[in-house]
C-alpha positions as CSV (number, residue, x, y, z in Angstrom):
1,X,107.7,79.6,92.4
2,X,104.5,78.4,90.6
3,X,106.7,77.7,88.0
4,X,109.0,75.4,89.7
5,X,106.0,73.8,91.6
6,X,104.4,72.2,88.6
7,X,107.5,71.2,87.5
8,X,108.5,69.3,90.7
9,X,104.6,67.8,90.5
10,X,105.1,66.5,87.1
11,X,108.2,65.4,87.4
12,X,107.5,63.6,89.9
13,X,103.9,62.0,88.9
14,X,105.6,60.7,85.6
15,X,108.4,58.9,87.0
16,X,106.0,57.4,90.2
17,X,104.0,56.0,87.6
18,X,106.5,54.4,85.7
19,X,107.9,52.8,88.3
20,X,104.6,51.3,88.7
21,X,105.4,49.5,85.9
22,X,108.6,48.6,86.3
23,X,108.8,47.4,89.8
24,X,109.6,44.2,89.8
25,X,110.1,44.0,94.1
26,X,105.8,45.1,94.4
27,X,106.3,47.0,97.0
28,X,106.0,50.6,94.8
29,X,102.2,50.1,94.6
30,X,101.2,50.6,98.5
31,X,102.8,54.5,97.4
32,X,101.9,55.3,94.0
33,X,99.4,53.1,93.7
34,X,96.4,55.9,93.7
35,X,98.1,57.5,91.1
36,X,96.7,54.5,88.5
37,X,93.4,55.3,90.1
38,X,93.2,59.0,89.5
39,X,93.5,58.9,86.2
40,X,90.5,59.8,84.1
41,X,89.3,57.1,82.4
42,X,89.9,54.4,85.1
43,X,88.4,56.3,87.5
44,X,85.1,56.8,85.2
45,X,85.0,52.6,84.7
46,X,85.4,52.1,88.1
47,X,82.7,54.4,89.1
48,X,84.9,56.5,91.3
49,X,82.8,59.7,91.6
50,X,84.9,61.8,93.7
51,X,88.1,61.5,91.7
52,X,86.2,62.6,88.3
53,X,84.7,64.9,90.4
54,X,88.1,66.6,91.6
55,X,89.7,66.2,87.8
56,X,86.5,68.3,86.4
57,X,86.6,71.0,89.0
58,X,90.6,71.4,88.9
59,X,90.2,71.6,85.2
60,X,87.1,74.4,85.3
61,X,89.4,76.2,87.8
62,X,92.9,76.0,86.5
63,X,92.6,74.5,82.7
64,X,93.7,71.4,81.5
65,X,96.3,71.0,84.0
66,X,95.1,67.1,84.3
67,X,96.8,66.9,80.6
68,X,99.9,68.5,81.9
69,X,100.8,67.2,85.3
70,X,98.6,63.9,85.7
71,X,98.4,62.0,82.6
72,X,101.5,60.2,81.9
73,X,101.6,60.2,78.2
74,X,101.3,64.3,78.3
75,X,104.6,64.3,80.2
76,X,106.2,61.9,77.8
77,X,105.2,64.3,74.7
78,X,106.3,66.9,76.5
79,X,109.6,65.4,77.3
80,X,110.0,64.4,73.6
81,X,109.3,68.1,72.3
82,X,111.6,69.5,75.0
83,X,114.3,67.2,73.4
84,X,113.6,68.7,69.9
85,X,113.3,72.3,71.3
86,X,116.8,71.9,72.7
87,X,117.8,71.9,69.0
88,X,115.1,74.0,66.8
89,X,113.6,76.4,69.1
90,X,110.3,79.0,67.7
91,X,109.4,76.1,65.9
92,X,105.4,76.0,66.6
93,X,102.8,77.9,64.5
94,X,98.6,78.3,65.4
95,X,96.8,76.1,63.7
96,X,92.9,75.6,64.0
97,X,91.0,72.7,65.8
98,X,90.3,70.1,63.7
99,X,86.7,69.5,65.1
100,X,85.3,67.0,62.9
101,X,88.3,64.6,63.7
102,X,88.6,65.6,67.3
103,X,84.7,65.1,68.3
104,X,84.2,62.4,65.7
105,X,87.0,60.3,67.2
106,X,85.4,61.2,70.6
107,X,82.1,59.6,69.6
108,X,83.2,56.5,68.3
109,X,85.2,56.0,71.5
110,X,81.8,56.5,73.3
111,X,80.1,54.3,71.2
112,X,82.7,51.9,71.9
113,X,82.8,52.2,75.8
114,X,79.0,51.5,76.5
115,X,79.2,49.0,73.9
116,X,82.2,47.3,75.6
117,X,84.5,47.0,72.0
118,X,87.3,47.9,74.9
119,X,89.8,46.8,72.3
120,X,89.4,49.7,70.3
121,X,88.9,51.9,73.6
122,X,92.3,50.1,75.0
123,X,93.8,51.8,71.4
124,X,93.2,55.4,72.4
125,X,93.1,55.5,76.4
126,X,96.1,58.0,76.9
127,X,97.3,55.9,80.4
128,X,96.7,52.7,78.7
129,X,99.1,53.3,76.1
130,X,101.7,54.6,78.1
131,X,101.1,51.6,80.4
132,X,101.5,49.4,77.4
133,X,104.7,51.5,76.4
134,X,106.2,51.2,79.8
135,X,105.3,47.3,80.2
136,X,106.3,46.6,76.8
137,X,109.3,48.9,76.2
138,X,110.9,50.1,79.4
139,X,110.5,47.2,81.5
140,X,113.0,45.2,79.7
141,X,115.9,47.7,79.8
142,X,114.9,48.0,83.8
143,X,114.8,44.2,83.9
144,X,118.2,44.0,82.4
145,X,119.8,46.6,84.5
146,X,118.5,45.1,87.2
147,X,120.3,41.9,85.8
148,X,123.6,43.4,85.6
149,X,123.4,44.6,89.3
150,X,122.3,40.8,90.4
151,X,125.4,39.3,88.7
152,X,127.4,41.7,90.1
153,X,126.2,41.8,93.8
154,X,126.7,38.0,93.3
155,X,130.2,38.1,93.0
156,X,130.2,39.6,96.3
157,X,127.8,37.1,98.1
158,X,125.1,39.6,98.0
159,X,121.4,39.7,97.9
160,X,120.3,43.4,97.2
161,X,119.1,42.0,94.2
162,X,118.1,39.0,92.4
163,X,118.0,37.9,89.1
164,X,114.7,37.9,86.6
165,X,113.6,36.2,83.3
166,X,112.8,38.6,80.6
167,X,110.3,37.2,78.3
168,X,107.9,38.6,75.9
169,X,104.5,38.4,77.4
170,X,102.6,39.0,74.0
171,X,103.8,39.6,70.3
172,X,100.8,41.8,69.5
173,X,100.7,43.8,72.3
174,X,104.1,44.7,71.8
175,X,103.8,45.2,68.8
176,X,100.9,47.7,69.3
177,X,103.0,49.1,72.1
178,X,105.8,50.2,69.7
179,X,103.6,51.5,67.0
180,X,102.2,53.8,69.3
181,X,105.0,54.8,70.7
182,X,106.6,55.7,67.3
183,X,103.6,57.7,66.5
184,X,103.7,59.5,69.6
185,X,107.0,60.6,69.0
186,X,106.8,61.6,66.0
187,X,104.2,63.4,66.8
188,X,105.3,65.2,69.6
189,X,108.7,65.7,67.9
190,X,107.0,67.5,65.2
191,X,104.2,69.4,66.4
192,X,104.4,69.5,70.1
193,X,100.6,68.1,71.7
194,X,98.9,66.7,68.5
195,X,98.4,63.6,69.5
196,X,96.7,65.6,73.0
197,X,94.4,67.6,70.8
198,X,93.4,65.7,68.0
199,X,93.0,62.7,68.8
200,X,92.8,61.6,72.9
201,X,89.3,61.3,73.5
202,X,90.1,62.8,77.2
203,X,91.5,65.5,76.1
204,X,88.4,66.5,73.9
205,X,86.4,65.1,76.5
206,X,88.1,67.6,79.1
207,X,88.1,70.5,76.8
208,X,84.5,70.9,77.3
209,X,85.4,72.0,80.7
210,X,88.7,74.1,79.9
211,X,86.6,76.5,78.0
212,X,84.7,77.5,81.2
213,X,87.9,77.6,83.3
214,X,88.3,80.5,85.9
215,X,92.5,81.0,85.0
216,X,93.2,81.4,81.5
217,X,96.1,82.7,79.3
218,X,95.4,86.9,78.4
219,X,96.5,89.0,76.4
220,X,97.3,93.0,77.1
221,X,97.4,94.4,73.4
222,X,99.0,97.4,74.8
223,X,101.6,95.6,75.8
224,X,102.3,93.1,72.4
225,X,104.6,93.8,70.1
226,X,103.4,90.9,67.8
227,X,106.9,89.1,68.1
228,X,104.7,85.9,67.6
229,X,107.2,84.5,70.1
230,X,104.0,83.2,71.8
231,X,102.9,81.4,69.3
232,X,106.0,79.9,68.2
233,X,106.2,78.5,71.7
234,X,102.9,76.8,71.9
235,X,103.3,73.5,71.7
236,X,99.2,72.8,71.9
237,X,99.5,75.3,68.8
238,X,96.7,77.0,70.2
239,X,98.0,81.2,70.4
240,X,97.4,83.2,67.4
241,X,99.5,86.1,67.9
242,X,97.4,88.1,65.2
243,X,94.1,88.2,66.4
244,X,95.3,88.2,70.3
245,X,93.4,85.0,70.7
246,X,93.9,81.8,72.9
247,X,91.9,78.3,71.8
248,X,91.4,77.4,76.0
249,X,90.1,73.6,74.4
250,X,93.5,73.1,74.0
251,X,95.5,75.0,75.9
252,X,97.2,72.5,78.5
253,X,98.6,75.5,80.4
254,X,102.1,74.6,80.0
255,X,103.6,78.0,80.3
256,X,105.7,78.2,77.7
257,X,104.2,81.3,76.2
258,X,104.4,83.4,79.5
259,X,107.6,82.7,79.5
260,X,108.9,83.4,76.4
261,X,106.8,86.7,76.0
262,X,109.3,89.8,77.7
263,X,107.0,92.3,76.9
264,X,104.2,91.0,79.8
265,X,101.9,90.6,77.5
266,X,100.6,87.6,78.5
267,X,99.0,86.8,82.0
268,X,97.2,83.7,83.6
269,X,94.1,85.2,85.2
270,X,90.5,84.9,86.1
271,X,89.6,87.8,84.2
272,X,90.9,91.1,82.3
273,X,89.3,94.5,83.4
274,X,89.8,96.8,80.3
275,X,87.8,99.9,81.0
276,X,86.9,101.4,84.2
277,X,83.3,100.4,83.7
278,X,84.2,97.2,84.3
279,X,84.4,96.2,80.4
280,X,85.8,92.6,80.0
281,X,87.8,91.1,77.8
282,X,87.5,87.4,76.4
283,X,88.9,85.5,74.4
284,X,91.4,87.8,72.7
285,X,89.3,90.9,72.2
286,X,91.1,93.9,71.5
287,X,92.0,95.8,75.0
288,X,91.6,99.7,75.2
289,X,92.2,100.9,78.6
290,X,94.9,99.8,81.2
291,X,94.6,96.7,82.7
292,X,95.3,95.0,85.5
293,X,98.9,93.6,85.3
294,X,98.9,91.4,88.0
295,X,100.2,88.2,86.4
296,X,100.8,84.0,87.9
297,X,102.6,81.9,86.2
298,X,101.4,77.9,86.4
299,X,103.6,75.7,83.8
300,X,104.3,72.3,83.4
301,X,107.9,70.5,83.2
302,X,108.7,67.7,81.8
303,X,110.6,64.9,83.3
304,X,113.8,62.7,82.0
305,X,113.0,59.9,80.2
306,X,114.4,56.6,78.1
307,X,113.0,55.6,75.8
308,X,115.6,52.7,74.7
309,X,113.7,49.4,73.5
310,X,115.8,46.2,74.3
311,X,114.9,42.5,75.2
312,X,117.4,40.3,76.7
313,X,117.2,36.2,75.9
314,X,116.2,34.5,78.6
315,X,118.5,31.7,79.5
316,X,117.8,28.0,78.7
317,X,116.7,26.0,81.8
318,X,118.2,22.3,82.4
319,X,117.2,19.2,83.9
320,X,120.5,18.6,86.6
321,X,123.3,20.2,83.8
322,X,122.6,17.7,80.8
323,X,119.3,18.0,79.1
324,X,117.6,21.1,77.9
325,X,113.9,21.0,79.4
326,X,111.2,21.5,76.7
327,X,108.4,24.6,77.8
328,X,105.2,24.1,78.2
329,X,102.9,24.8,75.8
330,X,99.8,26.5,76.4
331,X,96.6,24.2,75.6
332,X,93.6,25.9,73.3
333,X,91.0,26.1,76.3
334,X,87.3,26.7,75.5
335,X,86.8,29.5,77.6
336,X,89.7,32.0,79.0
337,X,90.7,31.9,82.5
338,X,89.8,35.7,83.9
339,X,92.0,36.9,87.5
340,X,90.1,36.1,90.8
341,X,88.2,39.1,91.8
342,X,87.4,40.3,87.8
343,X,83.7,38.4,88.6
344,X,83.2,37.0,85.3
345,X,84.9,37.7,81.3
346,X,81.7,40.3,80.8
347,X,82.7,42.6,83.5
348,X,86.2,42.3,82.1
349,X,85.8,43.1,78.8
350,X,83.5,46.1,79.5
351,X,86.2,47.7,82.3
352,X,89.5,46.6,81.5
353,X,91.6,48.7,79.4
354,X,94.5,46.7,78.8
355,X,97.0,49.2,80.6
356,X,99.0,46.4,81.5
357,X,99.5,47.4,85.4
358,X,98.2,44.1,86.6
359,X,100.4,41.9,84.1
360,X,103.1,43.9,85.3
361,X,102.3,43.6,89.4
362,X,102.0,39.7,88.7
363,X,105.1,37.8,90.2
364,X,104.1,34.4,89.7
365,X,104.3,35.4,85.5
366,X,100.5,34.0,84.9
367,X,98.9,37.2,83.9
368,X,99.5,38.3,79.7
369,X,98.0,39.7,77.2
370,X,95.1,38.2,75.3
371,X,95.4,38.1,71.6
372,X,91.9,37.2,71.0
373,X,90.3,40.5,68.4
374,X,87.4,41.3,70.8
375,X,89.9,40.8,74.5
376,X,92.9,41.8,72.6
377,X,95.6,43.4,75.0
378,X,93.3,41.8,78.0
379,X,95.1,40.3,80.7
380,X,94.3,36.3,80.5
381,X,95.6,33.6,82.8
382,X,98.0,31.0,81.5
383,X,100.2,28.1,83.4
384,X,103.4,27.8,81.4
385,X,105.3,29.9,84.2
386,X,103.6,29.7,87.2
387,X,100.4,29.6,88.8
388,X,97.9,31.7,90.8
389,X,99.2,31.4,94.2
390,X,96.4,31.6,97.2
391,X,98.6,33.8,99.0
392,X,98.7,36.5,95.7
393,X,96.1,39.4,95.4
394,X,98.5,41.5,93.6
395,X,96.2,42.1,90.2
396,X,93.0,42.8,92.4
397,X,94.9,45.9,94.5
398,X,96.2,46.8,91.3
399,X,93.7,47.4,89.6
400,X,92.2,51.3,88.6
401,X,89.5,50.5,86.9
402,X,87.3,47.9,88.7
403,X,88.2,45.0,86.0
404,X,89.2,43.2,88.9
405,X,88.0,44.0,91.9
406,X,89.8,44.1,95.0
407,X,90.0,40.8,97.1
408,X,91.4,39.8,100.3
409,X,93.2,36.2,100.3
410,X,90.4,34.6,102.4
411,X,87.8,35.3,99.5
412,X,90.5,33.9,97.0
413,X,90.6,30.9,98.4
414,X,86.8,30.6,97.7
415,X,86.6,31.7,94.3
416,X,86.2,29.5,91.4
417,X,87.8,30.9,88.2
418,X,88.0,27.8,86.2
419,X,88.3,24.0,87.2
420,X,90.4,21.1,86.2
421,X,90.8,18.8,83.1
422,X,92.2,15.8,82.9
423,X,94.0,14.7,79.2
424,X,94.9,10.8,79.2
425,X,96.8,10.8,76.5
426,X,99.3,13.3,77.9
427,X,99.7,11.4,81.5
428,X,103.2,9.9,82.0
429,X,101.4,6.8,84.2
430,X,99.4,6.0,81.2
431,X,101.8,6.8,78.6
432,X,105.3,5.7,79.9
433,X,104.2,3.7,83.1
434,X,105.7,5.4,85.6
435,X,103.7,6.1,89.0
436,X,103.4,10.5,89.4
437,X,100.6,11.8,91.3
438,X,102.5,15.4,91.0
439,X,99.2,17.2,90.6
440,X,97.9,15.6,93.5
441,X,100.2,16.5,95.7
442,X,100.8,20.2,94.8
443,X,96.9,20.8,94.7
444,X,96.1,23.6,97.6
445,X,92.3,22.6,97.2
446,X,92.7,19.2,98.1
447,X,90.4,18.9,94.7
448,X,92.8,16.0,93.1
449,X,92.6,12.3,94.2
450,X,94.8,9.6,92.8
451,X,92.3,6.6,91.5
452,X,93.4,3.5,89.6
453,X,92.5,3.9,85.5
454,X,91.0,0.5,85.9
455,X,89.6,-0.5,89.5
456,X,89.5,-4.0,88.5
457,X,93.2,-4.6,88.0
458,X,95.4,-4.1,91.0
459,X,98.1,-2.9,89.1
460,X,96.5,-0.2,86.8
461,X,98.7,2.9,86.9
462,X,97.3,5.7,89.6
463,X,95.7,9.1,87.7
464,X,94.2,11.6,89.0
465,X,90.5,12.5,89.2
466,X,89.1,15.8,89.9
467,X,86.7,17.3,92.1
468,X,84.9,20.5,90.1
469,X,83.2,21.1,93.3
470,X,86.3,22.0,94.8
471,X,88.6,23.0,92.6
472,X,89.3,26.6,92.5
473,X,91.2,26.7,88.9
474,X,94.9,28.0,90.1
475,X,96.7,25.7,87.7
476,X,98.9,24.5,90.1
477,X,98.5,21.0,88.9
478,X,99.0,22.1,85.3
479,X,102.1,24.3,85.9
480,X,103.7,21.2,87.9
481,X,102.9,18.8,85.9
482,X,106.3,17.4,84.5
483,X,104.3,16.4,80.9
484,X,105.7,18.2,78.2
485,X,105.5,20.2,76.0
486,X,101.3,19.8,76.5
487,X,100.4,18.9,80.3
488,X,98.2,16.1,81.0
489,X,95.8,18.3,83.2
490,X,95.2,21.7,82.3
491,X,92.0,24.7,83.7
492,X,89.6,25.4,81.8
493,X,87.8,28.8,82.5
494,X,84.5,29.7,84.0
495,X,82.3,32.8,82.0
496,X,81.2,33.5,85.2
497,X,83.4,33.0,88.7
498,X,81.5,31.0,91.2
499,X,81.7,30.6,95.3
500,X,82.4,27.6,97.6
């Protein structure tokens, strides 16, 4: 029953979280929503001490279960070796820890946190990847499906569901996102959890713990036959059948061996009583008296997955049937334009790690990745599609790891992320003398006025002049502006957010 239990949980965690990626409707995140922010390493950035809290006493308790049930790239290597095992089976063999790389890689990625080179932390955070890797990779299938079902409902005057553009957000970061994810899987497909215990920094980190844990993987020697059936099971590579021994750093507690071994010589217990005077057996010592044979059974399962890569081409937009419109073009802006609620581009860099959640939850389309080196994979604020509505807070409930603190619409509306430009030589009135005032108009600040370019000639063509003061940096009056490909007003960030 245990068994099944951890299966259901895992199951279920892995395709919850997906979906967190994948909605496109935004409704999925007022339900699986806290399952972004009990993962490990947002909830450490985001100073959540009762969820660490919780993870390190389940893991002292019951093992690494957080690597098995809770961390969504765990489940997706275990998916992908389940796929293999269906066709090699006793493929695994023990292999010893490779300390230098696992703690050394564990050190730098410290050294990197406090220093806040989050681009290289962004790299190895297990959730991040496998946000990047849903974001990147699975939402455009799901966006396509989701496609198909639109144009069909439509022939039946139906509006279950609508149709969405599928665009790529950021070369590099998927890029990044598909390198991963063919490392992972070859990986996983090879030699179970590698990546998990060589080279996730949360898994070391958790190991620590795992050592100390009150269950653990036993063995009865009087029971073994040395079938090595154990150890060709363990997918952590962590059983040597030889020596009776069990590496608890890396065992996730999967299972696998209990249930491959018929002999019950394996058992998941606090302890092993070998002799009457109450003699104990760690860590694969030899046993010489009876013991206990009481046994509990706690494995993970894995979930189904795709893992199909596909973009579809968006379709070309027209002015009234005849003329193809031109896209904006983003403008090179001195300083990048950080959500509302992420406070300024220091406390984004230091807690963001580019999981991609909040470009994902965005459904205006003005959140994507930076490609800047030292932001790289960082979400960053751009116009060509939209702009930051005053009735959106979507990126700042979002948010697990305090990048971008939560907001309520009231304090949007009074947070400065950036402020207005104005560029005359892009300005239809000036350039092709024809009256606009387009940026006036749409501006929910009220921080655009319409002034003559000269005041001494009654008819000098009407542009707009901004007021910093008031302007909250939205970009609705560079998203509308009907200039292209450059607009004629564009936002230019602020380091730090400011208050009206």
């Amino acid at each position: 029953m245990l068994r099944k239990i951890r299966i259901v949980l895992a199951a279920l965690a892995f395709v919850a979280i997906t979906l967190l990626f994948l909605d496109i409707s935004g409704t999925l995140h007022a339900w699986f929503g806290w399952l972004a922010k009990i993962q490990l390493l947002p909830a450490l950035l985001a100073m959540n001490v009762a969820v660490v809290a919780v993870l390190l006493v389940l893991t002292l308790v019951f093992g690494r279960i957080y690597c098995s049930v809770v961390c969504p790239l765990g489940v997706m290597q275990d998916v992908i070796s389940w796929l293999h095992g269906i066709r090699k089976k006793n493929r695994f063999t023990y292999s010893k820890e490779k300390r230098w790389l696992r703690y050394g890689l564990l050190g730098i990625f410290i050294v990197a946190l406090v220093a806040g080179i989050n681009s290289f932390v962004a790299l190895l955070a297990p959730y991040s990847s496998y946000g990047r890797i849903a974001n990147n990779l699975l939402r455009p299938v799901y966006e396509a499906g989701n496609n198909v079902l639109a144009s069909i409902a439509e022939h039946f005057d139906s509006y279950a569901f609508y149709s969405t553009d599928i665009w790529m957000k950021s070369l590099p970061t998927f890029i990044i996102a598909a390198v991963t994810f063919v490392i992972i899987f070859i990986l996983a497909w090879r030699g179970g959890r590698t990546y998990c215990n060589t080279l996730c920094p949360v898994g070391t980190f958790l190991s620590f713990f795992s050592r100390f844990s009150w269950l653990k993987i036993h063995f009865d020697t009087d029971k073994c036959r040395n079938c090595s059936k154990c150890t060709k099971n363990c997918k952590a590579s962590c059983i040597d059948y030889k020596s009776h021994s069990v590496d608890y750093s890396r065992c996730v507690v999967c299972g696998n061996c209990l249930k491959e071994c018929k002999f019950g010589a394996l058992s998941y217990t606090h302890a092993r009583a070998v002799k009457r005077d109450n003699t104990v057996k760690e860590h694969g010592e030899e046993a010489r008296d009876t013991v206990d044979a009481s046994r509990r059974s706690f494995v993970i399962g894995a979930a189904l997955a795709t893992t199909a890569a596909a973009l579809a081409q968006e379709k070309k937009k027209v002015d009234g049937g005849l003329a193809v419109i031109e896209d904006k073009v983003s403008p090179k802006r001195d300083t990048a334009i950080t959500p509302p609620g992420s406070i300024s581009a220091k406390n984004m860099q230091q807690h963001c790690t580019a999981c991609q959640l909040c470009v994902s939850a965005c459904p205006n389309e003005v959140l994507r990745p930076s490609t800047d080196l030292l932001k790289l994979m960082q979400p960053m604020m751009s116009y060509e599609r939209g702009y930051c509505r005053v009735e959106c807070n979507e990126c700042s409930s979002v948010c697990p790891t305090g990048a971008i603190k939560p907001i309520t619409l009231e304090e949007k509306t009074g947070i400065q992320i950036g402020h207005a430009v104005w560029v005359k030589k892009n300005c239809i009135p000036v350039v092709d003398g024809v009256e606009c005032g387009n940026c006036e108009r749409h501006c929910p600040a009220g921080a655009i006025e319409m002034v003559p370019l000269d005041e001494e000639d009654e008819m000098s063509p009407m542009i707009p002049a901004v007021n910093e003061s008031k302007c909250i940096g939205c970009g609705a009056c560079e998203n509308l502006c009907p200039a292209r490909p450059f607009s004629a007003i564009y936002v230019e960030g602020h380091e730090v957010h400011h208050s009206l």
